[in-house]
Structure formats: structure tokens, C-alpha cells
C-alpha positions as CSV (number, residue, x, y, z in Angstrom):
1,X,-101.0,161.0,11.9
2,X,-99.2,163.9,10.7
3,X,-96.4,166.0,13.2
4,X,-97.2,169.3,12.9
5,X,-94.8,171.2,14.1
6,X,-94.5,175.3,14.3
7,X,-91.5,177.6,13.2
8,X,-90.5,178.1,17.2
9,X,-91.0,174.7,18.2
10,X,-88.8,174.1,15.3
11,X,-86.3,176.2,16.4
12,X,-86.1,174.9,19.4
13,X,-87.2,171.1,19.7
14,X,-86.8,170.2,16.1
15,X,-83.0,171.0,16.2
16,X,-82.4,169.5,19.6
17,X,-84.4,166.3,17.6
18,X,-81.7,166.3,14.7
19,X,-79.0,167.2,16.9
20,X,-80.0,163.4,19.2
21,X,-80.5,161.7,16.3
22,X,-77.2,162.6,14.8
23,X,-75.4,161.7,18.1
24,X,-75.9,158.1,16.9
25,X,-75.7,158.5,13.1
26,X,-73.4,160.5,13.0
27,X,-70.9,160.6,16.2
28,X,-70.3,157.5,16.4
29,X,-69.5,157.0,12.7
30,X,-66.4,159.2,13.2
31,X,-65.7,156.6,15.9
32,X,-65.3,153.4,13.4
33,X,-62.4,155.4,11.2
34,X,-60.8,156.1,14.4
35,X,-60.7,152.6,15.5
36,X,-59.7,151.3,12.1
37,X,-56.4,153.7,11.9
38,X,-55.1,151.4,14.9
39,X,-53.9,154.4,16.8
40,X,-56.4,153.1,19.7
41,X,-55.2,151.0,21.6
42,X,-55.7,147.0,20.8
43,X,-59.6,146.6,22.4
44,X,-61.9,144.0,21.9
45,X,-64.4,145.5,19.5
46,X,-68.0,144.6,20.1
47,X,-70.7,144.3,17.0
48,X,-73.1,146.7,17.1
49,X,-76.3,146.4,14.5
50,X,-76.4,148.5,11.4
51,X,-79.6,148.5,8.7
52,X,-79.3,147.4,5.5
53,X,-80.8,150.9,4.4
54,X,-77.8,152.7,6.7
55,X,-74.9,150.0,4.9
56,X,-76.5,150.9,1.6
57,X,-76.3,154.6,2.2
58,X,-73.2,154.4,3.6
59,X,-72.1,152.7,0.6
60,X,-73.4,155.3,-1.9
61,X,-71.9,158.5,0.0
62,X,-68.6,156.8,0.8
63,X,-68.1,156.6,-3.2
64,X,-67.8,160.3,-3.5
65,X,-68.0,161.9,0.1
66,X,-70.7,163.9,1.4
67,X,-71.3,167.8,-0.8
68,X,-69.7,170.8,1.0
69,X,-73.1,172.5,1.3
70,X,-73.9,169.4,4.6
71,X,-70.6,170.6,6.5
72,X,-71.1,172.6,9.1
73,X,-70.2,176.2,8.4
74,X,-67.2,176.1,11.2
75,X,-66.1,172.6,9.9
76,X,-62.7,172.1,11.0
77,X,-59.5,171.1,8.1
78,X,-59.0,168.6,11.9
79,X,-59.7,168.0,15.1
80,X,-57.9,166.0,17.5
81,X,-60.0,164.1,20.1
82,X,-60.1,165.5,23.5
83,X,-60.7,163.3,26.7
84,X,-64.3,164.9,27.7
85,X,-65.7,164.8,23.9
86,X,-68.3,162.9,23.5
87,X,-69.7,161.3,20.1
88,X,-72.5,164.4,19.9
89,X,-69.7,167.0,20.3
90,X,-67.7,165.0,17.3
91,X,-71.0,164.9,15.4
92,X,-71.8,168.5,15.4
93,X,-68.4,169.5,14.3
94,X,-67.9,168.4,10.5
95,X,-71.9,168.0,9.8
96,X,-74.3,170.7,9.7
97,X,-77.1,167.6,10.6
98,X,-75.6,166.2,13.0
99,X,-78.1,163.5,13.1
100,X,-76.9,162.2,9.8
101,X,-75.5,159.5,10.8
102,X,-75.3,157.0,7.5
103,X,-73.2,159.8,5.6
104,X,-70.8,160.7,8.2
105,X,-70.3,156.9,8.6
106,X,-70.2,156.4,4.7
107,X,-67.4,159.1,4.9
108,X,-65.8,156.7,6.6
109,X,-65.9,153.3,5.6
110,X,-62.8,152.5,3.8
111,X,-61.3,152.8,7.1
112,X,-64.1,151.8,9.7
113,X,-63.7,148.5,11.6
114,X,-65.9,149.6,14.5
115,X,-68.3,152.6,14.1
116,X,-69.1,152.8,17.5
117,X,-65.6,153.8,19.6
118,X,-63.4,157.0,19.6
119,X,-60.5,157.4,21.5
120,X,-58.7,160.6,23.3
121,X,-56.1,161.7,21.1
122,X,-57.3,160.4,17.6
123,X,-57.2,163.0,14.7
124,X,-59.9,163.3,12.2
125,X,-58.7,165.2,9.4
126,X,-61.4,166.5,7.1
127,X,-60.4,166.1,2.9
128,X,-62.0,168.7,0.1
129,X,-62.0,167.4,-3.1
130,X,-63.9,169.6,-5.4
131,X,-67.3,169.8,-4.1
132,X,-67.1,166.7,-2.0
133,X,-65.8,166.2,1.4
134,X,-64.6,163.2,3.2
135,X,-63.3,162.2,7.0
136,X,-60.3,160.5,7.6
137,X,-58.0,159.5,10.1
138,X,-54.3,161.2,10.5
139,X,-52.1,158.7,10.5
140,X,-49.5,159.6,13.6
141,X,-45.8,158.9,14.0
142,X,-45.6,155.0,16.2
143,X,-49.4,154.8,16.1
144,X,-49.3,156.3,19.2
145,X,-51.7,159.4,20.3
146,X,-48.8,162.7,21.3
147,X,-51.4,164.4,23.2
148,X,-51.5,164.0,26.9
149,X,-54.1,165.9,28.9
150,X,-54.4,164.9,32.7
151,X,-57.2,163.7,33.9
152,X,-59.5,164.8,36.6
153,X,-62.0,162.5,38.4
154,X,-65.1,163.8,36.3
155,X,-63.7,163.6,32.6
156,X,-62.2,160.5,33.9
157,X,-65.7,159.2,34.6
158,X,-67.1,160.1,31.1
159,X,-64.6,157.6,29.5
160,X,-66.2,153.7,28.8
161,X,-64.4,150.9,30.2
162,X,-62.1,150.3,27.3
163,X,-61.1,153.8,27.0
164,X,-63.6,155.0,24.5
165,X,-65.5,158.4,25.1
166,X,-69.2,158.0,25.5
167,X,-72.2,158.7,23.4
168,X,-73.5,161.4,26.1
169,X,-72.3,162.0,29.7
170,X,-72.5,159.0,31.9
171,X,-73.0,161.1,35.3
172,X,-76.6,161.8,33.9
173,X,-77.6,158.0,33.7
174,X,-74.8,156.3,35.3
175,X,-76.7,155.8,38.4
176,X,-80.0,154.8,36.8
177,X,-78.1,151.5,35.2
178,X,-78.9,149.6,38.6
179,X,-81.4,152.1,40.0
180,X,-84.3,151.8,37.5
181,X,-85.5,148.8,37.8
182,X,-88.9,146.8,36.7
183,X,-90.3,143.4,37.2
184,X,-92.2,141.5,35.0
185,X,-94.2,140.0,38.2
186,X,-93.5,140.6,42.0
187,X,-90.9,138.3,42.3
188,X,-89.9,140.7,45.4
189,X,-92.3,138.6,47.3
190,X,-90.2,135.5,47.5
191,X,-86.4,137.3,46.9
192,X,-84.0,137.6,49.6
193,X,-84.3,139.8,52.8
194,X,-83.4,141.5,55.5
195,X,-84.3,140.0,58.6
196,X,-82.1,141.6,60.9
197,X,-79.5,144.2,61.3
198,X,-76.5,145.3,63.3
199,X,-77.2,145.9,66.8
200,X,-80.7,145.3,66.5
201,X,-80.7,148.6,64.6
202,X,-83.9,150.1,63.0
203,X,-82.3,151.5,59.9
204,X,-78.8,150.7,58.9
205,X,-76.4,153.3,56.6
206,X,-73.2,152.5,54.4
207,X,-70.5,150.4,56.2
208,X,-72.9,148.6,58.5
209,X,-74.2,144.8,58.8
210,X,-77.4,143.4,57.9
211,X,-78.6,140.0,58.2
212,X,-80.3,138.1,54.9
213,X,-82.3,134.8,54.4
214,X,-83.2,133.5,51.1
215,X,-81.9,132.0,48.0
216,X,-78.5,134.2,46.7
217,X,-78.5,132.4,43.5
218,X,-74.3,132.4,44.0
219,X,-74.5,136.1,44.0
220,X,-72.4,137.9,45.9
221,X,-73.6,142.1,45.2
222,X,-77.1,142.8,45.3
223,X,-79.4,145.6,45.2
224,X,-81.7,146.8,47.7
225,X,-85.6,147.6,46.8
226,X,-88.9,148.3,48.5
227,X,-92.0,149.0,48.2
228,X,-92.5,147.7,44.5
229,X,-95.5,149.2,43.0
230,X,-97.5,148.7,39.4
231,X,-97.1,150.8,36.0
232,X,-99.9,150.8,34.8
233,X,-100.3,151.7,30.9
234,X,-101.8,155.3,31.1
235,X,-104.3,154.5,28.6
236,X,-104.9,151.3,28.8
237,X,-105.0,151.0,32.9
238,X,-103.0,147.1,31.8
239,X,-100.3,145.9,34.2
240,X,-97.3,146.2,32.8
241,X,-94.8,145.4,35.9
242,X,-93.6,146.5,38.7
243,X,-91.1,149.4,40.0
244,X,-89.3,148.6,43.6
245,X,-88.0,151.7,45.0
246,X,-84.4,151.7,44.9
247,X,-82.5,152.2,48.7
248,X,-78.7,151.1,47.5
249,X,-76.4,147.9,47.5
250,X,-75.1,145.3,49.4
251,X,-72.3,142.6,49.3
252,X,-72.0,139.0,50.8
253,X,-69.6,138.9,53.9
254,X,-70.7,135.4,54.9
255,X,-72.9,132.9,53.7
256,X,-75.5,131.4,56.1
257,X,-76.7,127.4,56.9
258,X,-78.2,125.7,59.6
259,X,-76.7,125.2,63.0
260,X,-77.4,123.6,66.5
261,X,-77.9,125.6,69.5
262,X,-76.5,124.3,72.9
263,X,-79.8,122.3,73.2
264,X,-79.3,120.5,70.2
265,X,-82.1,122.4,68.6
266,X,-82.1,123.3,64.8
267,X,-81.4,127.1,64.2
268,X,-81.1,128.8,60.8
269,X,-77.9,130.9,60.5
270,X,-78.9,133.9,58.3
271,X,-76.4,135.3,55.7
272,X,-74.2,138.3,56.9
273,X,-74.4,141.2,54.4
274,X,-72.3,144.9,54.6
275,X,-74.2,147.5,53.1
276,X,-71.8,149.2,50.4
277,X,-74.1,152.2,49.2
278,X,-77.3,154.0,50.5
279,X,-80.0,156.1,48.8
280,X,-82.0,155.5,51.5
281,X,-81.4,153.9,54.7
282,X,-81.6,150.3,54.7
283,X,-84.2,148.2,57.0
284,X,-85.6,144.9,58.1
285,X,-87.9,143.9,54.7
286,X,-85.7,145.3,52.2
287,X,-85.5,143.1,48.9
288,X,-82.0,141.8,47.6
289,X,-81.7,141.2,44.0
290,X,-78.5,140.6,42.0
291,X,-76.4,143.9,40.8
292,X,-76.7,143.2,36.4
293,X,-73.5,143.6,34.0
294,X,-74.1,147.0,32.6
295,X,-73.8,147.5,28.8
296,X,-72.2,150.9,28.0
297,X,-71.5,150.1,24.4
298,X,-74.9,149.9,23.8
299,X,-75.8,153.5,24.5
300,X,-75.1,155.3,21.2
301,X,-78.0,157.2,20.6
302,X,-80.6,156.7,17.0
303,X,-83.9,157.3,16.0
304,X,-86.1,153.9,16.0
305,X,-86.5,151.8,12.8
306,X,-89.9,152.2,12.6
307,X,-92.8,154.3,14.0
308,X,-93.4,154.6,17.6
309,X,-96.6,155.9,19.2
310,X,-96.7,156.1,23.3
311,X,-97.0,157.5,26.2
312,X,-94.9,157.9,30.2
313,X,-95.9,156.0,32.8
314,X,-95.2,158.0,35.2
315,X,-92.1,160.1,36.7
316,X,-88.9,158.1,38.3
317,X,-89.1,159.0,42.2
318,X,-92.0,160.8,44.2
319,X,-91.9,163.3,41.7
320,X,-95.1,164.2,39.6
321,X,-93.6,166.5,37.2
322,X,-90.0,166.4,35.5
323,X,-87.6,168.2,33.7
324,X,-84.9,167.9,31.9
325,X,-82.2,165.4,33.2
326,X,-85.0,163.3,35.2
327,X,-86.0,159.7,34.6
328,X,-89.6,158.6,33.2
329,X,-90.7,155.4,32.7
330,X,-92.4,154.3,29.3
331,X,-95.1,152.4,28.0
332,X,-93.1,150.9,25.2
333,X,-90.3,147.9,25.9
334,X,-88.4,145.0,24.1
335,X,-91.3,143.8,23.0
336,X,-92.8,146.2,21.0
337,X,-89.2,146.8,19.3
338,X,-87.4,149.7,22.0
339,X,-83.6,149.6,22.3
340,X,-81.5,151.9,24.6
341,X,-79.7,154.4,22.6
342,X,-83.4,155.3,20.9
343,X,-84.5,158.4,21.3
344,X,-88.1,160.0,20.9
345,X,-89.8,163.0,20.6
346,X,-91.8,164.5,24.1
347,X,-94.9,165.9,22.1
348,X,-97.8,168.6,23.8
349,X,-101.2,167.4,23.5
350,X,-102.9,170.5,21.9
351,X,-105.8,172.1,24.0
352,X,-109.2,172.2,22.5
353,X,-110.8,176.0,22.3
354,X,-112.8,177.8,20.2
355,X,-112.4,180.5,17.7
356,X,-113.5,183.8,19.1
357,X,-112.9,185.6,15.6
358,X,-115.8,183.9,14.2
359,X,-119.4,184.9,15.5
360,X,-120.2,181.2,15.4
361,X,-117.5,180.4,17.7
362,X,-116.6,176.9,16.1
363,X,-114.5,174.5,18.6
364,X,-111.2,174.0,17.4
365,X,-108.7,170.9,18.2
366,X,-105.2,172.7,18.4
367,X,-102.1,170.5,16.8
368,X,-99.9,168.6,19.2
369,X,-96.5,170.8,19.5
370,X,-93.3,168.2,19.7
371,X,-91.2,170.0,23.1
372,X,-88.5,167.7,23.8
373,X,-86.6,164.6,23.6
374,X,-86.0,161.3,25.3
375,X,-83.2,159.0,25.4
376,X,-83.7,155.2,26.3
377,X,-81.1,153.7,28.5
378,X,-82.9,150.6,30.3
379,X,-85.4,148.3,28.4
380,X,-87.4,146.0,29.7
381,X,-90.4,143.5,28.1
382,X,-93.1,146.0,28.3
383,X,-91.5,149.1,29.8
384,X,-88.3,151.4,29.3
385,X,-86.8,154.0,31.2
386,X,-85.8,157.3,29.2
387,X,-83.5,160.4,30.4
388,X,-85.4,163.3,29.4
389,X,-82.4,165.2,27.5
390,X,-84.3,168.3,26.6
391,X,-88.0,169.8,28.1
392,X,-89.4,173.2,27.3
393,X,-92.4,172.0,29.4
394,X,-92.8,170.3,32.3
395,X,-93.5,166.1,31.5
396,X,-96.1,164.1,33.1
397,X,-97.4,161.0,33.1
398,X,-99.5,160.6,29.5
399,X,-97.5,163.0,28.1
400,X,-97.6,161.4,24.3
401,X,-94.1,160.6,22.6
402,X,-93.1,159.4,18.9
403,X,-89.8,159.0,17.0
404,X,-87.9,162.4,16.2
């Protein structure tokens, strides 16, 4: 099926669309020359995937830069790398299509080791020659970045845990890392719960006890759910999981057994739990399941390999409606190819009318219009959760989406 797009909606969606793509193609490109100058500090360096089509480009561009006419018309002669950049605001700098990311990364690859981390205080230092432009990396006195900037708690935030900058800001999905959460059955049913809590309590906040039975698995931090409830594919009405509501997190005190009481009777002992954070207020019921490693790295935005055709499940929350900076769930998961970092295209399903300039008054089937984009940060086998990064329309569950 063909996109059809129209010259507003290209204005505004289609550059938002190039502008997300580019914060993977293109952002974190500048990232690998960084890391390769060595002015980073030493860092494990994790491999990230990268096409044979992307390598080849790469390969190609590198051999004679990228032409002036793809810089962006501001391009900086340098640019030294704040702490609260993120890989989009490199991106956007140097390259009028941002979303480019094989030739900003081909610019690079003399020098690139890892394409995928930038540090605070790196220089990129743009090079003309003739009609052809390439990035590199100033080389600085000791290897050591001269720029200090101090750092407050929210830039501080935005940093990965090896010091890199991230892809976009990690306030906006931060939370959801734990939060968003589906099953693949109701294995709910038979985790660990609470069976009491402190004082005899009804509902019990941050700080305070709660008693658990079950199998911990040698856990030790857990999550707290309820209520899990089916997705259901949109279209299809198949099960494809099941979403607990999220209340907050707990952490083992004390491990429980079996005792005696002063009969001599068999008791069980359950485990003692202190709640450590609350989205809602924890209560008798509540399912424990273990807090997961999260995966930062793994976040750098990119348009999927191949065609993707879906739809959203439905909105994260109570909500029926969203906007930008909300959380849907998606029909699409590991299994049919979805990675986080992807993002799509939010299309608008086009109305059917009729034309009332014609005295026959045919019906006419109005184009979708693409409005927005998402950006996938959680997969799972048949779902994925998305941030919706930009909405000039309200998004609902059905609400159709593609690659950019």
C-alpha cells in the first residue's frame, strides 16, 4: 500500500519522521568517532547490530565524505559535547537529514570503534574538503575533556550508566522500563503475594512492611502488580497477553520458613517485605515479580529493517486517549521482528465521504494522513510498548501504524 502523504502533514509529521529516524542513523554515528579518539574514558563498549546495507554505505560515503549540499545550513566548523545533549541534538547539528544515519556514520569510520556512545566534553570537528565534508574527532591535550560544567540532578539523570548521553531523554521512559509490563500467560495466578501487612493495615505506602508467601526465585527486589488484564489484538480480537497494573516495588527484609507454635503445631512463617516505592498504595493480593536488568544501550532510535503494518492495543493507564509523551501498547513484538529503539509512523485512518461537487455524489475513500511517531522501548513476544514522541491528533486504540 502506498503512504500518501500531504504537503502539511509533511511539514509537520514527515520531518518529525526524518528527524527520529536520524536520531539513530545518524546521532549515534557521531558517537563511535568519539569513542574511538579515546578521550572517553576507558568503558566497556557493548556491540550493537549494524546491516550489511548500513556497513556498505558507510563504507562508500566514508571514501570521500558526505557533499556540502546534506549539511545543515548552520553546520558548525565544531562542537564540543555538552552534558544534556542527546544523540538527536548531535544529529541535527552537522546533517540537514538528520535521520541519515549510514552517512554520518560513514563520516566516521576511520575512527569509530563504537557507534553508539558520546561522551560530555568530546569535540567533533567538522572537515571541508572541496565539495565534501567529513566528521572528526579533536584530538585534546592528555586525552582528557577541559570542559567542566556542574551538574544538576536532571542533566545528571539524562547521562547512561557509563557516562554516555542518551539517545532521547530518559525521564520520558525511565519509569516505564519496570512499569510496562506484559505476560505471555497469567503467571500472576501462582507468583508471590501479599498476604498480610503491617499492623493489619488495609493499604500499605513507601517505608512500610508487608508480608509475602510464594516462591522468590533468590530474588531479592520485586515489583508489585494487580489486576492483570488481556490485549487483545484490535483486529483480530487474539490473546496476545496480559498487562498487570503497576502499584510500585518492594525489597526482601527477611526470608520466611516453617516454624512451631507453642503447641508444637506446624505454622508457615511468611516472608517480611519493605515497600521501597508506591504508584499506588500496596494491599493484601498484590503480585511480586522480580525487578529485570534494564538495557539503556539498546535505546538508540532507527527505522525497522523491513515493512511493518499494525495497530495500538490500547492506551497505558485508565486513559482512552493519548498524547504525546504517553505510553501505548502495540500489536507487534519480538516475534514479528520489533526492537526497542524502532520507531514507527502514528497514521489517520481517512474518513469515507462523498463528493458534493459532483451531482452524482460518488463516495470517496479519503487517504490515511501519517500524524505522528512512536518510539519502542519495551518488547515483548507478541506486544511492545512505544512512547508516543510526537501526536498532532489524539491516539487510540486501532489507531494504524507503519515504519517512517
Amino acid at each position: 500500500m502506498t503512504r500518501p502523504t500531504v504537503p502539511d502533514v509533511a511539514h509537520r509529521a514527515g520531518g518529525l519522521v526524518a528527524a527520529w529516524r536520524g536520531f539513530a542513523r545518524g546521532a549515534c554515528a557521531a558517537a563511535a568517532a568519539l569513542a574511538a579518539a579515546g578521550a572517553a574514558p576507558a568503558l566497556a563498549e557493548p556491540n550493537f547490530p549494524i546491516t550489511t546495507q548500513q556497513r556498505a554505505t558507510a563504507q562508500q560515503v566514508a571514501q570521500a565524505g558526505v557533499p556540502l549540499s546534506e549539511l545543515a545550513p548552520n553546520a558548525p566548523d565544531s562542537h564540543t559535547v555538552q552534558r544534556g545533549d542527546t544523540l538527536w541534538d548531535i544529529s541535527k547539528l552537522f546533517l540537514k537529514s538528520p535521520w541519515r544515519w549510514p552517512e554520518l556514520w560513514g563520516m566516521n569510520l576511520d575512527q569509530i570503534r563504537n557507534p553508539h556512545l558520546i561522551f560530555p566534553g568530546q569535540v567533533l570537528v567538522l572537515v571541508k574538503t572541496g565539495d565534501r565534508a567529513m566528521l572528526r574527532v579533536a584530538q585534546q591535550a592528555g586525552g582528557v575533556p577541559t570542559n567542566t560544567v556542574r551538574l544538576s540532578p536532571r542533566v545528571r539523570s539524562e547521562l547512561l550508566d557509563n557516562g554516555a548521553i542518551a539517545s532521547i531523554p530518559l525521564h520520558l521512559i525511565g519509569p516505564f522500563l519496570n512499569e510496562a509490563v506484559v505476560f505471555s500467560d497469567n503467571e500472576l495466578a501462582t507468583a508471590p503475594r501479599i498476604v498480610a501487612t503491617q499492623e493489619g493495615r488495609v493499604m500499605v505506602s513507601r517505608g512500610e512492611t508487608a508480608y509475602v508467601r510464594g516462591d522468590l526465585g533468590g530474588a531479592r527486589d520485586f515489583r508489585l502488580f494487580r489486576e492483570p488484564r488481556p490485549l487483545l489484538d484490535p483486529t483480530t480480537r487474539e490473546l496476545l497477553g496480559y498487562e498487570a497494573r503497576y502499584v510500585g516495588t518492594a525489597e526482601l527484609v527477611r526470608p520466611g520458613g516453617d516454624a512451631v507454635d507453642t503447641a508444637g503445631k506446624p505454622v508457615v512463617v511468611p516472608s517480611t517485605f519493605v515497600v521501597s516505592s508506591t504508584r499506588l498504595e500496596a494491599g493484601v493480593g498484590d503480585r511480586l515479580s522480580p525487578v529485570p536488568q534494564r538495557d539503556l544501550a539498546a535505546f538508540a532510535p532507527r527505522a525497522p529493517g523491513k515493512p511493518v503494518d499494525g495497530r495500538v492495543v490500547a492506551v497505558y493507564g485508565d486513559g482512552l486517549i493519548a498524547g504525546q509523551n504517553q505510553i501505548v501498547s502495540i500489536n507487534r513484538g519480538t516475534a514479528d521482528g520489533m526492537e526497542s529503539g524502532h520507531v514507527l509512523a502514528l497514521w489517520r485512518a481517512g474518513r469515507v465521504d462523498f463528493d458534493r461537487t459532483d451531482a452524482a455524489r460518488p463516495v470517496m475513500q479519503l487517504p490515511d494522513e501519517r500524524h505522528g511517531l512512536l518510539f519502542v522501548f519495551r518488547t515483548f513476544e507478541r506486544v511492545s510498548y512505544a512512547l508516543i514522541v510526537s501526536a498532532t491528533e489524539p491516539v487510540r486504540s486501532g489507531d494504524r501504524f507503519s515504519q517512517p
